[in-house]
Biopython code that builds the backbone (N, CA, C, O; Angstrom):
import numpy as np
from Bio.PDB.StructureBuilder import StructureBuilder

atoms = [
    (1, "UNK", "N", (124.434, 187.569, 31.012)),
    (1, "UNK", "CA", (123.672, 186.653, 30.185)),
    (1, "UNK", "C", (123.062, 185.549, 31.061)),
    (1, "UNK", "O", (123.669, 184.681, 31.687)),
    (2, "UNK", "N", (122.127, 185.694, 31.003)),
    (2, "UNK", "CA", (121.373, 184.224, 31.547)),
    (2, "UNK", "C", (121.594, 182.769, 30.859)),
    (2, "UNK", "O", (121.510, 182.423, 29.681)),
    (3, "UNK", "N", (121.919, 182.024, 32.083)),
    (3, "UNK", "CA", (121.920, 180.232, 31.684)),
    (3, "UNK", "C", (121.048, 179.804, 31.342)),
    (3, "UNK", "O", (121.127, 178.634, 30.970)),
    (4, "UNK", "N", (119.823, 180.448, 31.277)),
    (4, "UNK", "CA", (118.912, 179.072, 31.530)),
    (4, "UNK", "C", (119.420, 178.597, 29.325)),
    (4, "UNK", "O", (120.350, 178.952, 28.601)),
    (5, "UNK", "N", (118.263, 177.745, 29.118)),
    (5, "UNK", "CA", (118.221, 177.538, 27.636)),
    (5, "UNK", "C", (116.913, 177.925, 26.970)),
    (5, "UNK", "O", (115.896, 178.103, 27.641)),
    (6, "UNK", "N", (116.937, 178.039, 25.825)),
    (6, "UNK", "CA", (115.625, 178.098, 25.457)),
    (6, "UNK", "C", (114.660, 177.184, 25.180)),
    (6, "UNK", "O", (113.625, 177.406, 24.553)),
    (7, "UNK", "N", (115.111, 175.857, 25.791)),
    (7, "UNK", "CA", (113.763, 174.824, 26.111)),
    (7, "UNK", "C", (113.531, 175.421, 27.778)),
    (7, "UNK", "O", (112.676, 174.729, 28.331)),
    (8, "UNK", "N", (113.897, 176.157, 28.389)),
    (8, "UNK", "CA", (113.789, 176.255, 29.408)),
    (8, "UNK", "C", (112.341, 177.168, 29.838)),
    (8, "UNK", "O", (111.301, 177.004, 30.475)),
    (9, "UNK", "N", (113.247, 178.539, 28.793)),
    (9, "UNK", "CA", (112.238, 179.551, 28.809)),
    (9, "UNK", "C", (111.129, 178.803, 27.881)),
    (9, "UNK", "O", (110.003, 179.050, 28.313)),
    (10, "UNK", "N", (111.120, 178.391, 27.319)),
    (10, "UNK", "CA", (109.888, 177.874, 26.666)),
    (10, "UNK", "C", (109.062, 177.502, 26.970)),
    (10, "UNK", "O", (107.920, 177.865, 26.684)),
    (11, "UNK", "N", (109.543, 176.321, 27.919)),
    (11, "UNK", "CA", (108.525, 175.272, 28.602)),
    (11, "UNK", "C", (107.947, 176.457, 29.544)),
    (11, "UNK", "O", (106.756, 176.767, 29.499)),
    (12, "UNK", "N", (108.836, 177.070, 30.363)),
    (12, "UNK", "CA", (108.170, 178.141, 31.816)),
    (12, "UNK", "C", (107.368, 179.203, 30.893)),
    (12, "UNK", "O", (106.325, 179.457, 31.495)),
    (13, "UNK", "N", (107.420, 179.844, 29.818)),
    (13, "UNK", "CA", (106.951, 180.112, 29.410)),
    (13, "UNK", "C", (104.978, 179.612, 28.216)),
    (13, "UNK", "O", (104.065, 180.410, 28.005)),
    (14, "UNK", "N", (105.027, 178.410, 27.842)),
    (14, "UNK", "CA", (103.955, 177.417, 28.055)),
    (14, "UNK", "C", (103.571, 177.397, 29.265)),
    (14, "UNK", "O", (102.416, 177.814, 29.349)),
    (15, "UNK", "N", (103.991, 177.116, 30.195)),
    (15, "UNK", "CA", (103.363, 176.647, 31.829)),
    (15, "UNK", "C", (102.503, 178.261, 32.215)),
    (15, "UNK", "O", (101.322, 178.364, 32.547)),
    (16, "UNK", "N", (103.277, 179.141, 32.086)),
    (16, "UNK", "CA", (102.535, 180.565, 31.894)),
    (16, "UNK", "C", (101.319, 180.852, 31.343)),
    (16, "UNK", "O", (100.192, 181.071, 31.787)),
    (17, "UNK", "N", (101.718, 180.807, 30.496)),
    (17, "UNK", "CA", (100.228, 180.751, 29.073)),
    (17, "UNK", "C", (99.358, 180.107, 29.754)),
    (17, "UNK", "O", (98.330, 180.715, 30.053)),
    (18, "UNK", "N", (99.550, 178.461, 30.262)),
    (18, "UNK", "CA", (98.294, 177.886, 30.571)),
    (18, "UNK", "C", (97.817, 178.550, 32.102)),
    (18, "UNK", "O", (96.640, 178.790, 32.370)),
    (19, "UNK", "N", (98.532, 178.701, 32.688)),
    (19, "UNK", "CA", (97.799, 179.650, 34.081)),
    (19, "UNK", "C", (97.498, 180.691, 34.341)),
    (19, "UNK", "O", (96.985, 181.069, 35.394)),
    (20, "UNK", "N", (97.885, 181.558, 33.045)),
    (20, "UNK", "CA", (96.943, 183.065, 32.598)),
    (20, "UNK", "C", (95.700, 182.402, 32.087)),
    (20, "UNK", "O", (94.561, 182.821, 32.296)),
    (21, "UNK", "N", (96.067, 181.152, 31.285)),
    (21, "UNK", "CA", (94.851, 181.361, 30.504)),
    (21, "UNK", "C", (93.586, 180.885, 31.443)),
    (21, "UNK", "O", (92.411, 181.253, 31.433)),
    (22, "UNK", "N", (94.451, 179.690, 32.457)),
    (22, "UNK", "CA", (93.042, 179.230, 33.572)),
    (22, "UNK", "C", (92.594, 180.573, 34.854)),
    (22, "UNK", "O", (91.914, 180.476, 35.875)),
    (23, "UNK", "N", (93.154, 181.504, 34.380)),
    (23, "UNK", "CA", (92.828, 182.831, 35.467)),
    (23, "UNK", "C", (91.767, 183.467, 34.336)),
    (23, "UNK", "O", (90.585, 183.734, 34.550)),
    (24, "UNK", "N", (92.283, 183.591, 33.443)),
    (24, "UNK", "CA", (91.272, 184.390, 32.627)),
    (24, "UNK", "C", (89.976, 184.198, 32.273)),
    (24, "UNK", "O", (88.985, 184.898, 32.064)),
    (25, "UNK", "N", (90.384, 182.591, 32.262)),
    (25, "UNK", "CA", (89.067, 181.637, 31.973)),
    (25, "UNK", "C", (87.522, 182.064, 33.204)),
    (25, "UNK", "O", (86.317, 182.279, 33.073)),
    (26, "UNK", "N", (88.505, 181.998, 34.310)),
    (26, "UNK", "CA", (87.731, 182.294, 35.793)),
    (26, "UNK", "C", (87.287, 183.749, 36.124)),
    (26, "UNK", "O", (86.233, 184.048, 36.686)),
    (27, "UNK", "N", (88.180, 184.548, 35.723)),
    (27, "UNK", "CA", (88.048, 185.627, 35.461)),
    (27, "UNK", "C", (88.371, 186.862, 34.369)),
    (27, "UNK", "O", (89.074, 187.872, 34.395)),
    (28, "UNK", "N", (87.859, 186.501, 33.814)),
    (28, "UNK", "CA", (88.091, 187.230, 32.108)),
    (28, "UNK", "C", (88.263, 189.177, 32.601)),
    (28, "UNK", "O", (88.684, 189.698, 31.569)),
    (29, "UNK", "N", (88.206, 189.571, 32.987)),
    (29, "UNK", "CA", (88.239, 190.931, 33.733)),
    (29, "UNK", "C", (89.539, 191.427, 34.011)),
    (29, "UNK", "O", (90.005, 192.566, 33.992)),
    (30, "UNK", "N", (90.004, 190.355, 34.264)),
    (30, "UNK", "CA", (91.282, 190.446, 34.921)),
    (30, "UNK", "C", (92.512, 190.953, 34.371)),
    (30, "UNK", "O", (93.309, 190.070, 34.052)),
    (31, "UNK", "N", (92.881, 192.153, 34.173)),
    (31, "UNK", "CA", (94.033, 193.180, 33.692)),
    (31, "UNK", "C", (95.616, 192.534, 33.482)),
    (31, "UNK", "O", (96.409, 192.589, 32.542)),
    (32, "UNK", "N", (95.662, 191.936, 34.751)),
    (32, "UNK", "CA", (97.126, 191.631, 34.984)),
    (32, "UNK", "C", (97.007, 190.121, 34.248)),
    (32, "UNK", "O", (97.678, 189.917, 33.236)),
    (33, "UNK", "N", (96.371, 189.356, 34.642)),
    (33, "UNK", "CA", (96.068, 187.947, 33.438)),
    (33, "UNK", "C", (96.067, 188.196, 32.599)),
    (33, "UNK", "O", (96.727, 187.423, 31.905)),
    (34, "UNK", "N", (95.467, 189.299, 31.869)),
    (34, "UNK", "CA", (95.453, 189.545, 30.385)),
    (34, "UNK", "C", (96.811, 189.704, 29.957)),
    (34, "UNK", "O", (97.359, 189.102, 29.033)),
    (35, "UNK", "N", (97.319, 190.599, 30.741)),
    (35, "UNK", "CA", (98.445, 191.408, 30.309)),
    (35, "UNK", "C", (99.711, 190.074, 30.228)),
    (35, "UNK", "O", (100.576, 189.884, 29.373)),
    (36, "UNK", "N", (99.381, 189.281, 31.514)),
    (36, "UNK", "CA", (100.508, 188.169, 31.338)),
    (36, "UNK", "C", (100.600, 186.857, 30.057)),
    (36, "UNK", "O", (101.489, 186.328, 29.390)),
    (37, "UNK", "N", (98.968, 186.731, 30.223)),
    (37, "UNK", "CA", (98.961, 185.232, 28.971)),
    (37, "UNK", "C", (99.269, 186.633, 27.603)),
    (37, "UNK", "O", (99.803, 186.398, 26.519)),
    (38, "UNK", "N", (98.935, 187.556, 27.905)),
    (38, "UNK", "CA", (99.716, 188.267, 26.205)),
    (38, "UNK", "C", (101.033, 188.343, 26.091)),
    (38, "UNK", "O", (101.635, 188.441, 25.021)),
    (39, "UNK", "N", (101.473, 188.305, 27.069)),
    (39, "UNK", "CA", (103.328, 188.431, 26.845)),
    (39, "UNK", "C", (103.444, 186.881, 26.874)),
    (39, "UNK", "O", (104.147, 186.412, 25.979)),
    (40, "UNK", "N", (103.175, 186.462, 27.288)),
    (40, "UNK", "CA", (103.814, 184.758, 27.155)),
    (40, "UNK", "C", (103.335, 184.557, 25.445)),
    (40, "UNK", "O", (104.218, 184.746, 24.609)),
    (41, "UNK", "N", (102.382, 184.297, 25.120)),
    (41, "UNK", "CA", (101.656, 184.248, 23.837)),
    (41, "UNK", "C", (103.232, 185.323, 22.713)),
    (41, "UNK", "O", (104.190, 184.944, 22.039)),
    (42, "UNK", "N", (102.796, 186.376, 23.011)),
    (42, "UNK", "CA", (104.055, 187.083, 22.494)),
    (42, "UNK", "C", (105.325, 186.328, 22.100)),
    (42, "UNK", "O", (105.709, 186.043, 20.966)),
    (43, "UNK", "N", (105.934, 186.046, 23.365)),
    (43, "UNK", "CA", (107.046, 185.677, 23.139)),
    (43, "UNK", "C", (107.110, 184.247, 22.774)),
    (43, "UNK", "O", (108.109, 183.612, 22.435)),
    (44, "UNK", "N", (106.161, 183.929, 22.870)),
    (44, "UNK", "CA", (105.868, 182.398, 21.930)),
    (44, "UNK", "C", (105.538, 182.120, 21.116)),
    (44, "UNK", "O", (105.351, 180.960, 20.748)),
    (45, "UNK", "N", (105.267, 183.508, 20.303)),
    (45, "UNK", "CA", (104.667, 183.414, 19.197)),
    (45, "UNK", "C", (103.508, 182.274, 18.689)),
    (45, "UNK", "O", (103.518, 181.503, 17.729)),
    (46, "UNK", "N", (102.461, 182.521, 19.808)),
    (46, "UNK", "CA", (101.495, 181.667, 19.825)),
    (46, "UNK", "C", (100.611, 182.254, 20.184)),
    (46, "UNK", "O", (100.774, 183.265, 20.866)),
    (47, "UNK", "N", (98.573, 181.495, 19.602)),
    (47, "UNK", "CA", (97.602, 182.218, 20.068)),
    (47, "UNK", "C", (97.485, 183.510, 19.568)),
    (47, "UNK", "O", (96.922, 184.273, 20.353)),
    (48, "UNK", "N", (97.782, 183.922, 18.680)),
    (48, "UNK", "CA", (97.646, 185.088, 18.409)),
    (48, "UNK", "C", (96.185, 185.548, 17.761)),
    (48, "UNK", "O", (95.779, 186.706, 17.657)),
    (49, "UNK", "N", (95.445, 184.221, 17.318)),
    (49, "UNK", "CA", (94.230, 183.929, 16.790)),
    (49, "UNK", "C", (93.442, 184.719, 18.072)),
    (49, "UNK", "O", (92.503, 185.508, 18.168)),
    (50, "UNK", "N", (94.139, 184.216, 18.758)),
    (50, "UNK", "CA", (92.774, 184.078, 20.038)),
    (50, "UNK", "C", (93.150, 185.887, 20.574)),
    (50, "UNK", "O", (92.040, 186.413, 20.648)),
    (51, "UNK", "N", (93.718, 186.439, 20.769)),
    (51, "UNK", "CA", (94.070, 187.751, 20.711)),
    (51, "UNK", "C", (92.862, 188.447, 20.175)),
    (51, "UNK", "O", (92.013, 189.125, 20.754)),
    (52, "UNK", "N", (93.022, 188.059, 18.746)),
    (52, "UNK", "CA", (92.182, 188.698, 17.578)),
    (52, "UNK", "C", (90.829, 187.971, 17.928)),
    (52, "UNK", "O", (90.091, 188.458, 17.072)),
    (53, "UNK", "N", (90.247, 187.322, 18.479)),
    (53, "UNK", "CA", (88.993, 186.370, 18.883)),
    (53, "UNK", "C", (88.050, 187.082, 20.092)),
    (53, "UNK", "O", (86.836, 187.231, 20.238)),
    (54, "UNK", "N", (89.352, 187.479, 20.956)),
    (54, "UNK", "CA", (89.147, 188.454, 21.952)),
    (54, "UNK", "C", (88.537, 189.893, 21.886)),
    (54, "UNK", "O", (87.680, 190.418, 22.598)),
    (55, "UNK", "N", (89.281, 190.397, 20.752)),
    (55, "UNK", "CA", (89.128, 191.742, 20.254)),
    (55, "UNK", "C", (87.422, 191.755, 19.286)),
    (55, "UNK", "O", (86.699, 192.675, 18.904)),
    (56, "UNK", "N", (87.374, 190.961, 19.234)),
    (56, "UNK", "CA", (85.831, 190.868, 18.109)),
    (56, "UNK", "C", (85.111, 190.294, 19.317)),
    (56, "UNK", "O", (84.209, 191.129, 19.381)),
    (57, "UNK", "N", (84.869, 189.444, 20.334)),
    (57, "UNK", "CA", (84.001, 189.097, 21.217)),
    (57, "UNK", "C", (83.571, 190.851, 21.836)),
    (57, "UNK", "O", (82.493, 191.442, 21.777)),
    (58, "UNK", "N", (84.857, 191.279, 22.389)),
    (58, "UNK", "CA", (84.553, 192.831, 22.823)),
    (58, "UNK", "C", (83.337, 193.540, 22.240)),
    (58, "UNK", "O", (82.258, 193.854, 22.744)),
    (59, "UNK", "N", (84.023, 193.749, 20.603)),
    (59, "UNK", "CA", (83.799, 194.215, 19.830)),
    (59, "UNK", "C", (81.905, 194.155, 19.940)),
    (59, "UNK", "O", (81.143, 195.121, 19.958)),
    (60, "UNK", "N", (81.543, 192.635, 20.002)),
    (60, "UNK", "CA", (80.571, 192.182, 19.680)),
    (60, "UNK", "C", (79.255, 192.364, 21.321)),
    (60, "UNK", "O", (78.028, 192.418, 21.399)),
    (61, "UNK", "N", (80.242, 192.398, 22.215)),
    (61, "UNK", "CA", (79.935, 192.926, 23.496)),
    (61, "UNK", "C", (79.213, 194.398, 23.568)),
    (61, "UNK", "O", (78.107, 194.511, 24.097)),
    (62, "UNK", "N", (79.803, 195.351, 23.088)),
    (62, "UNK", "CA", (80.090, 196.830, 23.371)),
    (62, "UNK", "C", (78.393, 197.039, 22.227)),
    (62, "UNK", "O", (77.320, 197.597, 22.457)),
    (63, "UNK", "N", (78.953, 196.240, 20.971)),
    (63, "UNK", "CA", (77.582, 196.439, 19.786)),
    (63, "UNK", "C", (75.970, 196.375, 20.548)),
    (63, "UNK", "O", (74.944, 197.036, 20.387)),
    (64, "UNK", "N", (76.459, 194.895, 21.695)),
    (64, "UNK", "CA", (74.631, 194.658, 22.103)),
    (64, "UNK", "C", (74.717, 195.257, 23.409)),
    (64, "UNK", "O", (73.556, 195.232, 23.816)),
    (65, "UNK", "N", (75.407, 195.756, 24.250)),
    (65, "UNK", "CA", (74.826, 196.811, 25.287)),
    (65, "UNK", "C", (74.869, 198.286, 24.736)),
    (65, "UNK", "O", (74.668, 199.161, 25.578)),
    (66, "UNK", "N", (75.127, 198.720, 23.315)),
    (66, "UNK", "CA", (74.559, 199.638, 23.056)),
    (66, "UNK", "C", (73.647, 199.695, 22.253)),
    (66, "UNK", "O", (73.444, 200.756, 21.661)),
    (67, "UNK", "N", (72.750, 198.422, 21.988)),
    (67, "UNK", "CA", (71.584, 198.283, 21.128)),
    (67, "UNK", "C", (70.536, 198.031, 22.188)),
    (67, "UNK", "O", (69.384, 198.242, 21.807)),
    (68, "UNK", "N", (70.720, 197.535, 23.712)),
    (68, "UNK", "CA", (70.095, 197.145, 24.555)),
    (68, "UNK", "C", (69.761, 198.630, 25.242)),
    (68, "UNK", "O", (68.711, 199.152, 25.617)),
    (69, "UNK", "N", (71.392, 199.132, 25.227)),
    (69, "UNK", "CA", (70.986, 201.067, 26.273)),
    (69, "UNK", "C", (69.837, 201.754, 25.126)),
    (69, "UNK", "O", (68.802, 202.267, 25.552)),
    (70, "UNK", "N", (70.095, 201.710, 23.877)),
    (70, "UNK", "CA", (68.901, 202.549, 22.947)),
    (70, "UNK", "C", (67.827, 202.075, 23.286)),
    (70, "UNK", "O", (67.081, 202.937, 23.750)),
    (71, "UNK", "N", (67.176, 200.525, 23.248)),
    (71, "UNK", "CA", (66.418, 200.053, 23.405)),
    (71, "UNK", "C", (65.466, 200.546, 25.263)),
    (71, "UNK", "O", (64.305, 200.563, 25.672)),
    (72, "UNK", "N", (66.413, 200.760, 25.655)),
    (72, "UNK", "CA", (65.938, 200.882, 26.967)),
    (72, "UNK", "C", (65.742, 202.043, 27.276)),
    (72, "UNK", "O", (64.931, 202.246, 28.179)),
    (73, "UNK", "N", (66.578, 203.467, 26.480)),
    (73, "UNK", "CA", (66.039, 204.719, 26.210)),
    (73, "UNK", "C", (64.682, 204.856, 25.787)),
    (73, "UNK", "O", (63.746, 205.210, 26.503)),
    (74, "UNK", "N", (64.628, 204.491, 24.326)),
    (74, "UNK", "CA", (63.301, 204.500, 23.811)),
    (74, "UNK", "C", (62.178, 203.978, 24.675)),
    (74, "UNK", "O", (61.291, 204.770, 24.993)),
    (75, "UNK", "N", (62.113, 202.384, 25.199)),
    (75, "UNK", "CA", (60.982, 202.047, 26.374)),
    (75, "UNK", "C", (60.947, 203.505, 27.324)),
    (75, "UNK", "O", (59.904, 204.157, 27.341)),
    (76, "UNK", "N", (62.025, 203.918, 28.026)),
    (76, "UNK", "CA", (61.876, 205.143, 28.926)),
    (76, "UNK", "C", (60.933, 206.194, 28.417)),
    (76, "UNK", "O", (59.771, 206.485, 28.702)),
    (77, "UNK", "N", (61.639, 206.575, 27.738)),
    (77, "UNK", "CA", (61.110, 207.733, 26.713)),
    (77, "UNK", "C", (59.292, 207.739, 26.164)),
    (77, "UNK", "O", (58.684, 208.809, 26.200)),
    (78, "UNK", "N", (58.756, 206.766, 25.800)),
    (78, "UNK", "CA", (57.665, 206.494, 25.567)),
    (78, "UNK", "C", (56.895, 205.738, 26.947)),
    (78, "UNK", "O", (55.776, 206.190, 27.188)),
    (79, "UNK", "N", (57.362, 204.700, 27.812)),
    (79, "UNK", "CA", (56.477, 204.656, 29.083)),
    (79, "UNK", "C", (56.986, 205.521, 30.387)),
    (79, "UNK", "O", (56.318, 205.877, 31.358)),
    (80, "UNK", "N", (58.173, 205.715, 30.147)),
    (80, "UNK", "CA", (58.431, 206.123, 31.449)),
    (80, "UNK", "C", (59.617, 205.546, 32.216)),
    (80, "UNK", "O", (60.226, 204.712, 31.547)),
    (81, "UNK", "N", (60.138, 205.772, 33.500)),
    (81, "UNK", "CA", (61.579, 204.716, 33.743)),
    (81, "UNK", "C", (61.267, 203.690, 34.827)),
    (81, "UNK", "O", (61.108, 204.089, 35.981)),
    (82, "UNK", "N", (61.175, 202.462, 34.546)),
    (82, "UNK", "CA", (60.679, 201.643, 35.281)),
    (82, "UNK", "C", (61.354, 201.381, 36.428)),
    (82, "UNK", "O", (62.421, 200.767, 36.410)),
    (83, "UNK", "N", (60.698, 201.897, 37.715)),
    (83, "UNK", "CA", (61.001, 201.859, 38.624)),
    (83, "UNK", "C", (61.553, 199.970, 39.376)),
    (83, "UNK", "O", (61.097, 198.895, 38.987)),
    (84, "UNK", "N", (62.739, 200.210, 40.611)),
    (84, "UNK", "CA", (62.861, 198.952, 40.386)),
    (84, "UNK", "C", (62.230, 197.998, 41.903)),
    (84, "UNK", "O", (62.279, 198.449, 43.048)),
    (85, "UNK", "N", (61.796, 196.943, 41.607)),
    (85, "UNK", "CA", (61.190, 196.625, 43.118)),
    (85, "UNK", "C", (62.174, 195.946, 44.505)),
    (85, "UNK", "O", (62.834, 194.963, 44.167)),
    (86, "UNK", "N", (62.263, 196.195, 45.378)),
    (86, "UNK", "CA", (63.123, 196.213, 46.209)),
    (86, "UNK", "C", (63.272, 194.468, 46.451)),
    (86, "UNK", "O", (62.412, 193.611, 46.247)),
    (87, "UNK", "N", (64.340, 194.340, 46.834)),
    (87, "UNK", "CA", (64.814, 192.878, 47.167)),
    (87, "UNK", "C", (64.217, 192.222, 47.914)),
    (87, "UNK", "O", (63.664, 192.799, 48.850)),
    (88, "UNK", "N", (64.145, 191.302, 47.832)),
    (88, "UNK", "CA", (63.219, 190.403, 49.726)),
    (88, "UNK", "C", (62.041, 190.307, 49.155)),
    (88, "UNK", "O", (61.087, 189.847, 49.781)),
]
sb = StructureBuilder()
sb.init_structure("model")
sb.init_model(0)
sb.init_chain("A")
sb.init_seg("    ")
for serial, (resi, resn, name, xyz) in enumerate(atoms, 1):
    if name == "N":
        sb.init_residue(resn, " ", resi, " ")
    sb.init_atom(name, np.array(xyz, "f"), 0.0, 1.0, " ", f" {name:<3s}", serial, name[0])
structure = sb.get_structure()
């Protein structure tokens, strides 16, 4: 059995949350940040809003790059595929 207490795990657990969440912030991509501010959140039964906030931003992500890929089919399709001009 572990000593610590549960203001212990709590607090280290808060201190968690906020440095997943300033990794995620910086890098939202980030697998293992995700995965950590969700278990802290978890076991803190906190944020769970933002979980679900997450899941609809996606959501809302995935909707306009596949209204943008149709969009950019169709331009193809009727002019042609616009070639791209080199850097410099």
């Amino acid at each position: 059995m572990s000593k610590r207490t549960t203001e212990d795990t709590e607090r280290d657990l808060k201190r968690a949350m906020r440095l997943y969440g300033e990794v995620i912030a910086h890098d939202n991509p980030d697998v293992e940040a995700l995965w950590g501010f969700g278990t802290a959140t978890l076991r803190l039964d906190r944020n769970l809003d933002l979980a679900e906030t997450e899941k609809q931003v996606d959501a809302e992500n995935k909707q306009q790059r596949e209204k943008y890929e149709k969009e950019l089919a169709e331009y193809e399709k009727k002019y042609g595929k616009v070639k791209k001009k080199p850097a410099g």
